[in-house]
N, CA, C and O atoms as a printed pandas DataFrame, in Angstrom:
     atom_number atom_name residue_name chain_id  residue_number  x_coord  y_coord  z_coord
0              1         N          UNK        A               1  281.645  168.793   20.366
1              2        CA          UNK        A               1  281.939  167.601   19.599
2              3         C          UNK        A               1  280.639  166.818   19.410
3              4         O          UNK        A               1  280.105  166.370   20.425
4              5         N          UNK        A               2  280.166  166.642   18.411
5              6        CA          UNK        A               2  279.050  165.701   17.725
6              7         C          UNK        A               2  279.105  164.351   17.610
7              8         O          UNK        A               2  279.575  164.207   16.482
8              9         N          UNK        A               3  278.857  162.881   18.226
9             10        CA          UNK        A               3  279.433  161.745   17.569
10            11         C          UNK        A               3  278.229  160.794   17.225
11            12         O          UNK        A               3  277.856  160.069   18.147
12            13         N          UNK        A               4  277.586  160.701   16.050
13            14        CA          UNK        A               4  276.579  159.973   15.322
14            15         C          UNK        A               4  277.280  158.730   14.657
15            16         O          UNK        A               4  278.430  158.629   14.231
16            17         N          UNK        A               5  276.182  157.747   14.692
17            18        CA          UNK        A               5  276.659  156.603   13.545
18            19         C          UNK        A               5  275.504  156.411   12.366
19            20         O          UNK        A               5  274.425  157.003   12.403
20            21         N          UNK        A               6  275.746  155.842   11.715
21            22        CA          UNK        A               6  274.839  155.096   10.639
22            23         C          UNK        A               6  274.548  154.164   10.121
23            24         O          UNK        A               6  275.025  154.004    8.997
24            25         N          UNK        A               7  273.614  153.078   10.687
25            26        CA          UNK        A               7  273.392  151.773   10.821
26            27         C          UNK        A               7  272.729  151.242    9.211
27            28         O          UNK        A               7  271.627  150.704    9.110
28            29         N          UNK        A               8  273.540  151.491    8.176
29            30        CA          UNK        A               8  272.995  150.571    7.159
30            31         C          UNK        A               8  272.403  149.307    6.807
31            32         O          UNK        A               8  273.220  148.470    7.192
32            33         N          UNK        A               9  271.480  148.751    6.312
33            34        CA          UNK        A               9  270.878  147.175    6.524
34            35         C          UNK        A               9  271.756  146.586    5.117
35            36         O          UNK        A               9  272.676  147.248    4.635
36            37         N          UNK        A              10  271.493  145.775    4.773
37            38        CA          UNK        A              10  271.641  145.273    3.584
38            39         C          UNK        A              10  271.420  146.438    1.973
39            40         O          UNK        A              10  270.409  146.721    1.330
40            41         N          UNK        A              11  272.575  146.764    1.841
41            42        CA          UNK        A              11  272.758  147.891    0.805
42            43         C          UNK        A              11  272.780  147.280   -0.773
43            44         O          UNK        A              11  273.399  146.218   -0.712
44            45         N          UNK        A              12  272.598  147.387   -1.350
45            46        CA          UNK        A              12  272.608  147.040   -2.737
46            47         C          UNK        A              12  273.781  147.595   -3.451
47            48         O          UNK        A              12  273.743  148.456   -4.330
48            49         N          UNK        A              13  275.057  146.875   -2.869
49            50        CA          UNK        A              13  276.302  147.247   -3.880
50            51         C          UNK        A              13  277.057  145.577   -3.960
51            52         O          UNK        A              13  277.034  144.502   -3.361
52            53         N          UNK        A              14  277.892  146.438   -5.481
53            54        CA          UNK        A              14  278.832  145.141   -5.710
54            55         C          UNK        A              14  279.291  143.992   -4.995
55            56         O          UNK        A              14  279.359  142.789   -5.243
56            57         N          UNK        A              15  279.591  144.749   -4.007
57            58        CA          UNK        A              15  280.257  143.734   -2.454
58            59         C          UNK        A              15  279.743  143.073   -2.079
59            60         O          UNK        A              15  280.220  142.116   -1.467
60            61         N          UNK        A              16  278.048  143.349   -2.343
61            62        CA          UNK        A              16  276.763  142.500   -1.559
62            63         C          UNK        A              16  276.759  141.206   -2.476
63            64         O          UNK        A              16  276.991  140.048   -2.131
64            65         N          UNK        A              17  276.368  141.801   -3.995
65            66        CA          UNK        A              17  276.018  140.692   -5.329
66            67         C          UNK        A              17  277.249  139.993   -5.686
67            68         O          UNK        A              17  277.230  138.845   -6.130
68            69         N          UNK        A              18  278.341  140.678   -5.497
69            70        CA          UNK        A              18  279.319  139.240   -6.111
70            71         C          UNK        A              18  279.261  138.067   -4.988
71            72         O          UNK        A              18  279.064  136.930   -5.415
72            73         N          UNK        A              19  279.385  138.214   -3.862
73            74        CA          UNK        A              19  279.887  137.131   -3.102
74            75         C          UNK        A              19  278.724  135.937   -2.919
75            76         O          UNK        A              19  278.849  134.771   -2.545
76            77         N          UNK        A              20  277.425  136.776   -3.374
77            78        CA          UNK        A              20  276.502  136.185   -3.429
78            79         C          UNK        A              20  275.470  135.447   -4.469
79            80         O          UNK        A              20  274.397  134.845   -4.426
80            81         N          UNK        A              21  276.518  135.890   -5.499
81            82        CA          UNK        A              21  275.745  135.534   -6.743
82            83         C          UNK        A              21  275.414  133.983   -7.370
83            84         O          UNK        A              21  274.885  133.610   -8.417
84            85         N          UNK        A              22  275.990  133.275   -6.211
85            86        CA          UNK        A              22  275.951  131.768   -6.322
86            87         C          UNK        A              22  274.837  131.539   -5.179
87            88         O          UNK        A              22  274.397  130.393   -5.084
88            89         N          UNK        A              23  274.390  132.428   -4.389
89            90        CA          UNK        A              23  273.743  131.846   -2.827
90            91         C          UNK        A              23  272.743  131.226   -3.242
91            92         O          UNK        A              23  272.661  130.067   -2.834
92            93         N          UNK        A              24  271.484  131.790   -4.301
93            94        CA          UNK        A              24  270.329  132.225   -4.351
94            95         C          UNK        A              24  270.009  131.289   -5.683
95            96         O          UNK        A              24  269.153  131.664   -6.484
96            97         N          UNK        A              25  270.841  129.884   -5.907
97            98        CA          UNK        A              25  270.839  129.127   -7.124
98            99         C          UNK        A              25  270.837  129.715   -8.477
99           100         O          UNK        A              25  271.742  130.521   -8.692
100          101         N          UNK        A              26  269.971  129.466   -9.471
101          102        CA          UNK        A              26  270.483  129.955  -10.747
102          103         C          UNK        A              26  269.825  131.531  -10.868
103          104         O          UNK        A              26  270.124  132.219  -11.844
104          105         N          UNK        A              27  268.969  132.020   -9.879
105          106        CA          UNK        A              27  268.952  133.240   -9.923
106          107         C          UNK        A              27  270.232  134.367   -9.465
107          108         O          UNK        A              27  270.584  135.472   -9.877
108          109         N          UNK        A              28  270.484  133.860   -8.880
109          110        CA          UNK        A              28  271.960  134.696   -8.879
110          111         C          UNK        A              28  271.441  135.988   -7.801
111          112         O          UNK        A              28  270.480  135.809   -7.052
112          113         N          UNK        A              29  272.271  137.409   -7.837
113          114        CA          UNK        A              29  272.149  138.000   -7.286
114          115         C          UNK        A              29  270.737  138.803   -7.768
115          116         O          UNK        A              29  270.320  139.794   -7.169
116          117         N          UNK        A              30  270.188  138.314   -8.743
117          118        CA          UNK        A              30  268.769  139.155   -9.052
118          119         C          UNK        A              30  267.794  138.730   -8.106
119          120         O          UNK        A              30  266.920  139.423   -7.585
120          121         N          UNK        A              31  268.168  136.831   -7.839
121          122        CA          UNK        A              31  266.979  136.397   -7.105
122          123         C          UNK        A              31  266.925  136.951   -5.675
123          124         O          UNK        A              31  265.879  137.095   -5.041
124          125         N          UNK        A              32  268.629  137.361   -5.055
125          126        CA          UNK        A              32  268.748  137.430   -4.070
126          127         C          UNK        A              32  267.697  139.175   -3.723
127          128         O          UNK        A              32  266.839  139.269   -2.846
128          129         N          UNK        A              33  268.102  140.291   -4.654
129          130        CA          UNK        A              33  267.239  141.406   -4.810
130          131         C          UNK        A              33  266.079  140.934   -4.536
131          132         O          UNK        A              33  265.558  140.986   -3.422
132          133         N          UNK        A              34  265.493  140.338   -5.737
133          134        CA          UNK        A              34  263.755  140.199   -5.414
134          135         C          UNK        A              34  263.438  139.896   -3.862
135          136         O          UNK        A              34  262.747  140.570   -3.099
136          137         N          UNK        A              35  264.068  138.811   -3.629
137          138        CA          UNK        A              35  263.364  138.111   -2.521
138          139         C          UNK        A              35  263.758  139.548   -1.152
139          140         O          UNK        A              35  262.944  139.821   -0.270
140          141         N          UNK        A              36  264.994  140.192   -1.279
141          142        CA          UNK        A              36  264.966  141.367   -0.004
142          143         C          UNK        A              36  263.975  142.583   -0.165
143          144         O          UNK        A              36  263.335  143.184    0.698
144          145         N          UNK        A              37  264.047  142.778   -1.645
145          146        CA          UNK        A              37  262.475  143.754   -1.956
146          147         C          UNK        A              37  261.602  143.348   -1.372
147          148         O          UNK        A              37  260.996  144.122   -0.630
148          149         N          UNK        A              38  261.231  142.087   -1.470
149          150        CA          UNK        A              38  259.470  141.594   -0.940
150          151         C          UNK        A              38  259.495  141.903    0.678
151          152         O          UNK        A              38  258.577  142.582    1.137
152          153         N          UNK        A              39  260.365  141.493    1.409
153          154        CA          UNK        A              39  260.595  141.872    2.779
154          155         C          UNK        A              39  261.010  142.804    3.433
155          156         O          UNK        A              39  260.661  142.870    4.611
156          157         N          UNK        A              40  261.853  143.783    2.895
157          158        CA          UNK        A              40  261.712  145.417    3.288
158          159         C          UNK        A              40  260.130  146.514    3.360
159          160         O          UNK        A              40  259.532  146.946    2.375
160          161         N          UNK        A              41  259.810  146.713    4.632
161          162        CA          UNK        A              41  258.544  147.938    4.429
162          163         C          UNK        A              41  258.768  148.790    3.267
163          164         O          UNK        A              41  257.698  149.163    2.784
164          165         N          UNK        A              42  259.877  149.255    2.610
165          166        CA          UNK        A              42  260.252  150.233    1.909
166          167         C          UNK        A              42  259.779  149.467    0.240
167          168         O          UNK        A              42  259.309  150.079   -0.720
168          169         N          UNK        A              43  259.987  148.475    0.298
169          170        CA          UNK        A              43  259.655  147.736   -0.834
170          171         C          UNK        A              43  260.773  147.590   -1.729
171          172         O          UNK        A              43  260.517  147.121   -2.838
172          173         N          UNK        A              44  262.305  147.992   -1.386
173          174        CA          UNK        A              44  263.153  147.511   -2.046
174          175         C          UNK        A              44  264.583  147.658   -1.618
175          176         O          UNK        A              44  264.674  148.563   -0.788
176          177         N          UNK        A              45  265.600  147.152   -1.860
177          178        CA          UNK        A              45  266.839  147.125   -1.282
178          179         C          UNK        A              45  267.519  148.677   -1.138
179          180         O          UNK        A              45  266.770  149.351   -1.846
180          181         N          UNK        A              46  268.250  149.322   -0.748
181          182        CA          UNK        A              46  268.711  150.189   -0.130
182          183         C          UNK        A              46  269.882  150.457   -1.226
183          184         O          UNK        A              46  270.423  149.471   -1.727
184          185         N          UNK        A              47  270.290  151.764   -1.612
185          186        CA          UNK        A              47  271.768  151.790   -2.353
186          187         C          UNK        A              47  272.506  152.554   -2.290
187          188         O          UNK        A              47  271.809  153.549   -2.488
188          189         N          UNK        A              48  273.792  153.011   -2.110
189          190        CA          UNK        A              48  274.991  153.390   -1.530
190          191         C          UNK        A              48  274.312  155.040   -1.341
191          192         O          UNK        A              48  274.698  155.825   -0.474
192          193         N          UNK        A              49  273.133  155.360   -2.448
193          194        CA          UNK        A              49  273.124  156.945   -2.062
194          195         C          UNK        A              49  272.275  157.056   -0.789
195          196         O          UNK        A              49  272.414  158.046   -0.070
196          197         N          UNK        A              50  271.362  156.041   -0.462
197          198        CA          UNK        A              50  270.253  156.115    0.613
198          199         C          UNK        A              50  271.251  156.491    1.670
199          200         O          UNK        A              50  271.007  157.500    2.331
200          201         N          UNK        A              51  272.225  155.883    1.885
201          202        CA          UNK        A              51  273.518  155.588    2.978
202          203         C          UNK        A              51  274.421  157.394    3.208
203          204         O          UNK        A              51  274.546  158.156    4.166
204          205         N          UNK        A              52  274.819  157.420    1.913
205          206        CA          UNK        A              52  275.406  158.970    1.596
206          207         C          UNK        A              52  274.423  159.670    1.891
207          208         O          UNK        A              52  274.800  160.408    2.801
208          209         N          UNK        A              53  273.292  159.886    1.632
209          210        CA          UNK        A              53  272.650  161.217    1.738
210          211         C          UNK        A              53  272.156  161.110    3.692
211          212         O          UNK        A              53  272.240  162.034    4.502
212          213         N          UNK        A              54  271.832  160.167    3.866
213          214        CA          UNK        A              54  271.812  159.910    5.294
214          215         C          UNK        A              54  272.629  160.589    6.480
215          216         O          UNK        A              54  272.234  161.191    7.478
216          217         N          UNK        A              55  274.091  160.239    5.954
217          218        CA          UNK        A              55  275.638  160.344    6.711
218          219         C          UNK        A              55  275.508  162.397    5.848
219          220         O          UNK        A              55  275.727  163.354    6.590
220          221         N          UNK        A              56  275.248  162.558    4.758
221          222        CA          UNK        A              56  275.587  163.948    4.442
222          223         C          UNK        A              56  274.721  164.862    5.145
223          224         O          UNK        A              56  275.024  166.048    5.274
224          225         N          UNK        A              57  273.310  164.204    5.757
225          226        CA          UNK        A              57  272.764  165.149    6.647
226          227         C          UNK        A              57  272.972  165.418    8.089
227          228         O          UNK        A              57  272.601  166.458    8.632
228          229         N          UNK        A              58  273.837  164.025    8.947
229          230        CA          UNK        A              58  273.963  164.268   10.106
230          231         C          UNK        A              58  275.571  165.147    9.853
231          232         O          UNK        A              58  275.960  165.910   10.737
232          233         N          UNK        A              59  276.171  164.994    8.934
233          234        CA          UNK        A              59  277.392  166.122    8.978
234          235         C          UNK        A              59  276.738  167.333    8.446
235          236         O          UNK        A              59  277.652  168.153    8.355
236          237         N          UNK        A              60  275.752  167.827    8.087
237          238        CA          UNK        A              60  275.526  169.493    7.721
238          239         C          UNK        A              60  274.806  170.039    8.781
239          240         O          UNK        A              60  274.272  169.568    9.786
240          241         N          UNK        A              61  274.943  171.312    8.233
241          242        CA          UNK        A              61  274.426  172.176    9.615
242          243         C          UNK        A              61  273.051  172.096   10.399
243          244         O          UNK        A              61  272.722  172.342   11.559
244          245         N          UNK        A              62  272.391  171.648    9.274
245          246        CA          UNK        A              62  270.652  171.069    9.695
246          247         C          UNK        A              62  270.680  170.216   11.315
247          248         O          UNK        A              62  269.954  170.233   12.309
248          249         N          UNK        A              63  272.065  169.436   10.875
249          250        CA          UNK        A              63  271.926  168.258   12.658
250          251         C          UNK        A              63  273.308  169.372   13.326
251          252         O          UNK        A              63  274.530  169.227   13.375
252          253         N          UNK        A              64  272.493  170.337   13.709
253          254        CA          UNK        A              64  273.835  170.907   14.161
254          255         C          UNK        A              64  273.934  170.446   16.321
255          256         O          UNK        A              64  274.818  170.097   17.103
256          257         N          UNK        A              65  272.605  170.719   16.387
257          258        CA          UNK        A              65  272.146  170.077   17.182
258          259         C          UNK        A              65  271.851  168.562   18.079
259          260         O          UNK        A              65  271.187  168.355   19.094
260          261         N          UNK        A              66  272.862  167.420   16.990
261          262        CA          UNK        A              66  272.067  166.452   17.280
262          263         C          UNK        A              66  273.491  165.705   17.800
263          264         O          UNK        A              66  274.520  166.055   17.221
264          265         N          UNK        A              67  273.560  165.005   18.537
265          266        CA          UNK        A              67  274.842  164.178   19.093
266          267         C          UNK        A              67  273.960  162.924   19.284
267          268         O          UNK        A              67  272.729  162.913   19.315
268          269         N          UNK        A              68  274.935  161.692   19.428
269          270        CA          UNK        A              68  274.353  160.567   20.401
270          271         C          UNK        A              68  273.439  159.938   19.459
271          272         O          UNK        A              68  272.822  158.981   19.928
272          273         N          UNK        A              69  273.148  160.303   17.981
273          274        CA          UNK        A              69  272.003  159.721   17.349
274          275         C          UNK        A              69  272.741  157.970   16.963
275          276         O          UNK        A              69  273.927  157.642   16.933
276          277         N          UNK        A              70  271.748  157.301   16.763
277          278        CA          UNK        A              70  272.032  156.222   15.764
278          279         C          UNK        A              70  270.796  156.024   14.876
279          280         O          UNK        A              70  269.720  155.496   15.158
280          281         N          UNK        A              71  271.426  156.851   13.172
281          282        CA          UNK        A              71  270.363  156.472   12.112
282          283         C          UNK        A              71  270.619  155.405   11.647
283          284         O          UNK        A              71  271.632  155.120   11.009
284          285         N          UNK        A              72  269.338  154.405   12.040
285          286        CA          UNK        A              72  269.246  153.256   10.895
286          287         C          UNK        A              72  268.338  153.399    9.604
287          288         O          UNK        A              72  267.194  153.837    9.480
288          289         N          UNK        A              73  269.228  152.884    8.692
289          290        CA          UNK        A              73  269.373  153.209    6.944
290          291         C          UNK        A              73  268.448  151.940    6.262
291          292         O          UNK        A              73  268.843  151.583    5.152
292          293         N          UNK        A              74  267.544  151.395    6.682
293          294        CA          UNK        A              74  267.705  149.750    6.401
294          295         C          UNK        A              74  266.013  149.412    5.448
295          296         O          UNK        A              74  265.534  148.288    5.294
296          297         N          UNK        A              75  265.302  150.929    4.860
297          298        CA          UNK        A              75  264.061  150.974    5.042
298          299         C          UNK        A              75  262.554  150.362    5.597
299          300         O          UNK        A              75  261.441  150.068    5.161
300          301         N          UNK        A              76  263.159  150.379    6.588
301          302        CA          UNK        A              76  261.760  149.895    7.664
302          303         C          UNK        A              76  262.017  148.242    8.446
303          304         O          UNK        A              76  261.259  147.623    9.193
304          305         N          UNK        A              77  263.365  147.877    7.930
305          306        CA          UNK        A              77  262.987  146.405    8.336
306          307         C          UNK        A              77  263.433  146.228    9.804
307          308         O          UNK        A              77  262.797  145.408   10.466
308          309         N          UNK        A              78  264.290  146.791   10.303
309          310        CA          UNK        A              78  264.520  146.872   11.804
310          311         C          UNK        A              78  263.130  147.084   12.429
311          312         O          UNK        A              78  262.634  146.249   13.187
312          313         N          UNK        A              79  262.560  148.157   12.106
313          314        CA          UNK        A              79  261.039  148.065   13.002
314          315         C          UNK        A              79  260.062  147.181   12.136
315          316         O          UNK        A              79  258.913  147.603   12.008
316          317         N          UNK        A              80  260.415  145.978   11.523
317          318        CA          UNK        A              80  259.223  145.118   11.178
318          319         C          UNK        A              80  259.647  144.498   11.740
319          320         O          UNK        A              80  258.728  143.739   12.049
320          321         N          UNK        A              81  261.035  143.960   12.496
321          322        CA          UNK        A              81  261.196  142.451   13.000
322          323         C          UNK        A              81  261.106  142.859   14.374
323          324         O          UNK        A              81  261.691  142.090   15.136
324          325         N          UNK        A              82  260.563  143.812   14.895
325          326        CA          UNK        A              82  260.278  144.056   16.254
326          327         C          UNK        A              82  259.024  144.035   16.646
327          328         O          UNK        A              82  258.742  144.244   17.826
């Protein structure tokens, strides 16, 4: 038995930009993008496939080997705030 998780950061879907599309004043959810681009190592927000292709490799045979992992998905910002 294999049991992995997958620690996504702030993903760039619908769910994220509607609720937020008022946060970030009259920029809306674009301003809210820019400003998480500038602060990700990766240089930009994360999106539902970064997440899928992530989760589709610890289920194929490649991690056949691997139990106990936790991949974080978040491009680089967990190890910048450390």
């Amino acid at each position: 038995v294999r049991a992995n998780c997958v620690l996504p950061g702030l993903i760039n879907t619908p769910m994220i930009q509607q609720p937020l599309k008022y946060a970030y004043g009259s920029g809306g959810a674009e301003e809210m993008i820019r400003r998480r681009n500038e602060v990700v190592p990766m240089g930009k927000m994360g999106d539902c496939w970064d997440v899928a292709y992530a989760s589709l490799f610890l289920a194929s045979e490649e991690a056949k080997y691997i139990t106990g992992a936790m991949l974080v998905v978040d491009g680089g910002l967990t190890c910048k705030c450390s």
